[in-house]
N, C-alpha and C positions, 0 to 999 in steps of 0.2 A: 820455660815459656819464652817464645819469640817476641821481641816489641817490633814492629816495621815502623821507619822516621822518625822524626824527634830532632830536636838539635840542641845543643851543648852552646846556648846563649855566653860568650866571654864580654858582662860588662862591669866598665867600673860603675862600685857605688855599693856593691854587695854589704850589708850589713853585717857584721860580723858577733859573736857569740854573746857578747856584751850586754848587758841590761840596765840600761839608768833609770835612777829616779827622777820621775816630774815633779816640779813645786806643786803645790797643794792647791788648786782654783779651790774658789770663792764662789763660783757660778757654774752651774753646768749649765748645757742646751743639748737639753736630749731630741736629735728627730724622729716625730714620728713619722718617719718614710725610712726606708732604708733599699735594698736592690730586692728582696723579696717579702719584705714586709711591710702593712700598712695598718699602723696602731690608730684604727680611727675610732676607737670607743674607749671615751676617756673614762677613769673608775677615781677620780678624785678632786677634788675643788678647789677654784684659787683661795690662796693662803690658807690651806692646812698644813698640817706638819706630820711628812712620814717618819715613817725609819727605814732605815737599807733593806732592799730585800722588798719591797710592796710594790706591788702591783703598779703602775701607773695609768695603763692602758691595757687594752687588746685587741689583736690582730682577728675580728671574728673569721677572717676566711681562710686562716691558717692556723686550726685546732684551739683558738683563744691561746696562742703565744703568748706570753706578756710584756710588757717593756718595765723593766723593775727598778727601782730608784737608787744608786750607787750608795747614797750616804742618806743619811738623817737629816733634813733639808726641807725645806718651806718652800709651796709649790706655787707657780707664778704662772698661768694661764695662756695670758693675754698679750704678752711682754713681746717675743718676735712668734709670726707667723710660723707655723707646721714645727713647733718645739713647744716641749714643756720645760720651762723654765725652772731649776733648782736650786734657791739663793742658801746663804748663810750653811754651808754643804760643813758637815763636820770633819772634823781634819782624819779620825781616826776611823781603821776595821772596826768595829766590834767583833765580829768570826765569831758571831752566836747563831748557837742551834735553831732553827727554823720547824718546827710543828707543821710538817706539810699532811693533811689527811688524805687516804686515798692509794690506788695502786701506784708501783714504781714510773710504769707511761705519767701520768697525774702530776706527779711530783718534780718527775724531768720536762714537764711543761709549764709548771707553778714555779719551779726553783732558779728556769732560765736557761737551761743545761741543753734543751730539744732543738733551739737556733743553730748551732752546730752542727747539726744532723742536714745531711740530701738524700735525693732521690739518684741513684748512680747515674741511670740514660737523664734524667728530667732535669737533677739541678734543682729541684723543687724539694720543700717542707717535704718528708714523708709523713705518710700517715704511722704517730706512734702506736694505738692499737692491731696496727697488721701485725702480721707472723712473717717476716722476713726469709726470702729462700737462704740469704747470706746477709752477712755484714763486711764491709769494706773497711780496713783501719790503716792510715795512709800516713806516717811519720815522713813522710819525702815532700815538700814542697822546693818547685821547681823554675814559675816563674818568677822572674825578678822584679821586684823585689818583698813577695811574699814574706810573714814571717814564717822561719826555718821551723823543722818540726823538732831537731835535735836542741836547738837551747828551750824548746818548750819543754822537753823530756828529762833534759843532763842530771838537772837537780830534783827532778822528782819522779824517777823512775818507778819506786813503789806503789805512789800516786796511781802511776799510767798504769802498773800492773792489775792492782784493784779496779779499775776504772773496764777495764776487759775481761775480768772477770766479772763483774756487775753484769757487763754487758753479755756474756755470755747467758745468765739468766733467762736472760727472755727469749733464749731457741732450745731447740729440742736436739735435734742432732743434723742441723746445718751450722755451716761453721762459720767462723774467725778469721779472714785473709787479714794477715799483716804486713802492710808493705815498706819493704826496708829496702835503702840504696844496696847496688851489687857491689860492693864495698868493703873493705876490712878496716874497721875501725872500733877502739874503743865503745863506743856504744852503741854499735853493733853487735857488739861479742857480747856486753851486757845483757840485751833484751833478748839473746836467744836463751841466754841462761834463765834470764825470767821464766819464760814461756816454755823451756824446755819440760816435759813432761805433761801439759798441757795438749792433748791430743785434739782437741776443738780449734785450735790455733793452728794454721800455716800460712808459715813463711815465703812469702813470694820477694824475689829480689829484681826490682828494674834500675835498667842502667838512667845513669845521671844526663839526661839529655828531655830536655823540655817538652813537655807534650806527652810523656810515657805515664807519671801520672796522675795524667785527666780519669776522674772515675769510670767516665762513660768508657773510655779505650782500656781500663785494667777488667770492667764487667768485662765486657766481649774478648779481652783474652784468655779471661776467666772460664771462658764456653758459660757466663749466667747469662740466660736469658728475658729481655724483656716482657715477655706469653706466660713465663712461669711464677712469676710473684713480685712483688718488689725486693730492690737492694737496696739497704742502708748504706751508708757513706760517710764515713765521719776523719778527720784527722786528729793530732795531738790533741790540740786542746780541747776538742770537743770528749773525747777520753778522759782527760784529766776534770772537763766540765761532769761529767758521769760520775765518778767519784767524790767529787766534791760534795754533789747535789744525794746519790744512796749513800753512802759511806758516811759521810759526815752531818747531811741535814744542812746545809749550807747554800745559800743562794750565788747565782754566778754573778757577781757586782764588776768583775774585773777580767781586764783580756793583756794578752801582752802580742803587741804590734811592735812592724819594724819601722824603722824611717833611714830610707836610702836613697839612693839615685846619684848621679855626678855632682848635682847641686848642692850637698851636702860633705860638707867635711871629715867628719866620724859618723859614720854609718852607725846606726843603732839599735836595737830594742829595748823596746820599752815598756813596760807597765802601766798601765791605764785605766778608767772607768770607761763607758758610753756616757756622753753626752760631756768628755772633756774638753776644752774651749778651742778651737783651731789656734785663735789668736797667741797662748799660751805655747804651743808645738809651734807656732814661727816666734816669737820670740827667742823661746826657748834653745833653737836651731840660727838664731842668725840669720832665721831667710829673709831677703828682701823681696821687694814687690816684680822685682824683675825674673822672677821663677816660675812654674805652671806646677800643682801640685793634682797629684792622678789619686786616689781613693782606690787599691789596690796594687795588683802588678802593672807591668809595663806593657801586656798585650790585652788584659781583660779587664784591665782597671775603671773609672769612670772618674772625666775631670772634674775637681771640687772649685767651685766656682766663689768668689766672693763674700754671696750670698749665702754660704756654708758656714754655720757656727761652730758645731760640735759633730767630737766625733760619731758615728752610728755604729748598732750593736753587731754589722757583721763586718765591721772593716778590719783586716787581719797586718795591712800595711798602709804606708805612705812615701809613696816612689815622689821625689822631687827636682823637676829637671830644669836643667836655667834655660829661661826663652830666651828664642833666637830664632827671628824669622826670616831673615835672611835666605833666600835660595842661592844656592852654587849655579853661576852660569855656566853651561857645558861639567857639572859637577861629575857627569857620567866620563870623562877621560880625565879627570886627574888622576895621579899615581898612587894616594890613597893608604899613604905610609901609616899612616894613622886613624886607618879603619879596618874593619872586617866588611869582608862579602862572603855572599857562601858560596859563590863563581869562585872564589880564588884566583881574580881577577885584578884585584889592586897589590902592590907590592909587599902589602900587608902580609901576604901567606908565607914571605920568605923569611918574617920575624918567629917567632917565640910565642911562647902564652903571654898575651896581655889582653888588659882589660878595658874596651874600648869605649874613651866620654862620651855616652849618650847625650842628644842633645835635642831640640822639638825642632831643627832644622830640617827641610825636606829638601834631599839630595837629586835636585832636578825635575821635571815635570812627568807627569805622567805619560806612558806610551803604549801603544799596543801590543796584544800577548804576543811574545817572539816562540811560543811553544818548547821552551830551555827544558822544561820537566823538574825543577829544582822545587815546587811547588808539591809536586809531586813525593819524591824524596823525600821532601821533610814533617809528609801527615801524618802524624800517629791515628788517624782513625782509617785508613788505608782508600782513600776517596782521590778522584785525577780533578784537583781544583781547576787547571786550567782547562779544562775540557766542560766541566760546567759552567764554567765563566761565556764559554761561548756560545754555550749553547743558551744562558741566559741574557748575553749580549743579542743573540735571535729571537729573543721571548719564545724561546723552547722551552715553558717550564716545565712539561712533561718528561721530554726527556731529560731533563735536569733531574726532574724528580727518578725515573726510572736508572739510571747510575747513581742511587744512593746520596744525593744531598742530604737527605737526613740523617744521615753519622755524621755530617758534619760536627765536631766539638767546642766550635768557637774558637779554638784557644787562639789563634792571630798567626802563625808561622808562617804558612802560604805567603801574607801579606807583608812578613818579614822581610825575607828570602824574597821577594819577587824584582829583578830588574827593571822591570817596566810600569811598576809601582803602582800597579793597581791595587786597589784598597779591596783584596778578595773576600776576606771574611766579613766584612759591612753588607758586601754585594750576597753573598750569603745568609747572611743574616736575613736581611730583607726578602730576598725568597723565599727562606722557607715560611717568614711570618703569611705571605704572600700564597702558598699553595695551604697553607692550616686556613688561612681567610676562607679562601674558594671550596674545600672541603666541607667546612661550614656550612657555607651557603648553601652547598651540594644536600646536604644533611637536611639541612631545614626544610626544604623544597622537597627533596623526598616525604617528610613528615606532614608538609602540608597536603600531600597527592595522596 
C-alpha cells in the first residue's frame, strides 16, 4: 500500500519510553467540555460521596458517554465553573470488578472505554450499535508530541491482544486493520507473533513520516469507503481501554499521557486520572510562567489557557513550548544552522539528524503564495493546498469545493512546510465549516419550498 506525503517532523523534546509517577492530588477538576464532548447532564449532587468508576455526568448527544469519577471522592458542584470538583480523592486503585448490566456496546459506554473510539472520515463518537464495515487499530502515533502507541503496548501486550480480540466480537467477517510502523523492531516482531494465526487481523505497515496516520488517509488507502458503512478507529489505548472494560469488568479511571516539547527537560509519560490538577504537572515539571502549554500535539493540539484546571478525558499529551515572541527581522536570509526547512534552504541540510528547539517564535511575516508546491508534497490526503488557498483568497468557494477540500485532514503540514507562512489549515478549516453553513441553508430552503 502507497502513502503519498507525510513528513518525518525532526524535533527536540520527543518524549521518550519512560513512565513517571505523579504525586497523589487531593483535588481533582474534572471538565465538563472536552474537544468532543459536553457532559451537560449532571447525575450527582454537591457533597455526596462516590466511588471510582460512577457516573458523574453525561454527554446526552453523544450515546450518554459518561464522565466517571477517578477515585472515591466528595463531589463539590459549585466550587469553579464548567468542573466538577473532587475533594478528599483517595490515594489508592481499588481495581474492583464493576457489575455493568447489559450488552458489550452498554458496558463500553458505562465503563468509559467508547471515548476512545472515531469515526475514520468524521473524527466523531461513532455510533457503538452500528455494524462496522472495518475497524481501524493504529499502534503508530506520529504527531509530536502525542503519546507513543509503543510504551502504551511494551508492558502489556497480552492486554492489547485480548482487547482485539474482544473487538473482533462485534464483526462477522469484516476485519481487523492493524497498523504497525514499516519497521523492524522488537515489538514489532512481538505483535505479529500475537496475531499470527488470527486470519481477521491485517497487518498494514506505514512509514514513519507524519500525516500517514491520520485515519481519515489509512480509510481511503484502505479503498474503505465512506457510502458503504462506518469505520471505527481506535489506537492503543483505546484497545487496552476494551480489555479492561470486557475482560476484566473494570472501569477506564486512568490514561497515560506524554509531556514533551523543548520546554521541558526529561520528556515523559506519564500516568494519570481526568480531572488531574494542571497546577500539579507544572510544579511537578519545573514549568514557569514563561512557557505556552498546547493540550495535544504540535500541529492539532489546542492552547490551555490559564483558566484550565484539569486535565480532560481525551487529552493523550502535553506539548510545552517556552514563549518567545520575538520576531526575526529579515528572519527569512539567515543561514539557519540551527533550523530545519523543508526547502533545504538554510545550511541546516548539510548537518546530520538533529532535533530541532521548537519555539512559539514566528520566523518573519507573512507573504504571498510563491507557488513552491512543498505544500503540495507533504499532504497525505493527496489535495494541491495552495491552489485552494487561491482560489479561496477569490472567494471561489465552489471551486474550492470541486478539487476536494473536503479530504482535507486537518493535520497542519501544508502550514508547516509553507514559506510564506500562510496559516493554510485555519484557512481551511474555516471553509469547509463555511460551505457545510451554506449547504445547510441550501437544505433548509429546499424543505421550506
Amino acid at each position: 500500500m502507497k502513502f503519498k506525503g507525510g513528513y518525518n517532523i525532526s524535533l527536540g523534546g520527543k518524549p521518550v519510553g519512560e513512565v513517571v509517577a505523579m504525586p497523589h492530588p487531593e483535588v481533582l477538576y474534572l471538565p465538563l467540555q472536552s474537544r468532543r464532548f459536553v457532559f451537560g447532564e449532571i447525575c450527582v449532587e454537591d457533597g455526596q460521596r462516590v466511588n471510582e468508576g460512577d457516573v458523574l455526568a453525561i454527554d446526552v448527544n453523544n450515546y450518554s458517554v459518561g464522565l466517571l469519577a477517578p477515585r472515591e471522592s466528595t463531589v463539590r458542584l459549585n466550587q469553579v465553573e464548567g468542573y466538577i470538583v473532587l475533594e478528599d480523592a483517595a490515594r489508592t486503585v481499588k481495581h474492583q470488578e464493576v457489575k455493568s448490566e447489559g450488552t458489550k456496546q452498554e458496558k463500553l459506554l458505562n465503563l468509559g472505554a467508547w471515548q476512545w473510539f472515531y469515526d475514520a472520515y468524521s473524527g466523531e463518537l461513532p455510533n457503538p450499535f452500528s455494524s462496522p464495515q472495518a475497524i481501524i487499530v493504529s499502534t503508530v502515533s506520529l504527531e509530536p508530541f502525542s503519546a507513543r502507541g509503543d510504551v502504551q503496548i511494551k508492558d502489556n501486550l497480552s492486554n492489547f491482544t485480548r482487547g482485539l480480540e474482544q473487538l473482533q466480537s462485534f464483526l462477522e467477517y469484516q476485519p481487523i486493520y492493524l497498523v504497525v510502523p514499516d519497521i523492524k523492531s522488537e515489538l514489532s516482531k512481538q505483535i505479529g507473533e500475537q496475531v499470527r494465526g488470527h486470519a481477521w487481523v491485517k497487518m498494514v505497515e506505514v512509514p514513519l513520516r507524519y500525516g500517514c496516520d491520520n485515519f481519515a488517509v489509512l480509510a481511503r488507502r484502505l479503498g474503505l469507503k465512506r457510502s458503504e458503512g462506518s469505520i471505527w478507529a481506535v489506537r492503543a489505548e483505546g484497545v487496552l481501554a476494551v480489555d479492561q472494560v470486557l475482560t476484566l469488568s473494570r472501569p477506564c479511571i486512568s490514561r497515560m499521557i506524554s509531556v514533551g516539547g523543548p520546554a521541558v527537560s526529561t520528556p515523559v509519560h506519564i500516568e494519570i486520572m481526568a480531572g488531574y490538577p494542571m497546577q500539579l504537572i507544572k510544579d511537578g515539571f519545573g514549568l514557569s510562567s514563561a512557557v505556552r502549554i498546547v493540550n495535544g500535539g504540535v500541529f492539532t493540539g489546542e492552547l490551555v489557557g490559564t483558566e484550565i484546571k484539569g486535565i480532560d478525558t481525551e487529552c493523550r499529551g502535553l506539548t510545552i513550548l517556552p514563549e518567545h515572541e520575538e520576531r526575526e527581522f529579515l528572519g527569512f536570509v539567515r543561514p539557519g544552522w540551527d533550523r530545519r526547512s523543508y526547502s533545504g534552504c538554510f545550511l541546516s541540510s548539510l548537518r546530520g539528524e538533529f532535533g530541532e528547539r521548537l519555539t512559539t517564535a514566528v520566523r518573519g511575516e507573512e507573504r504571498a503564495c510563491i507557488s513552491c508546491n512543498f505544500c503540495e508534497e507533504v499532504c497525505p490526503a493527496g489535495i494541491i493546498p495552495y491552489l485552494i488557498h487561491k482560489y479561496l483568497y477569490g472567494d471561489q468557494l465552489e471551486e474550492a469545493e470541486e478539487i476536494r477540500i473536503d479530504l482535507c485532514v486537518e493535520c497542519g503540514l501544508c502550514s508547516f512546510v509553507c514559506p510564506s507562512k500562510i496559516e493554510l489549515m485555519k484557512e481551511f478549516i474555516e471553509a469547509k465549516d463555511l460551505i457545510a453553513k451554506e449547504k445547510e441553508e441550501i437544505r433548509c430552503e429546499q424543505e421550506k419550498k
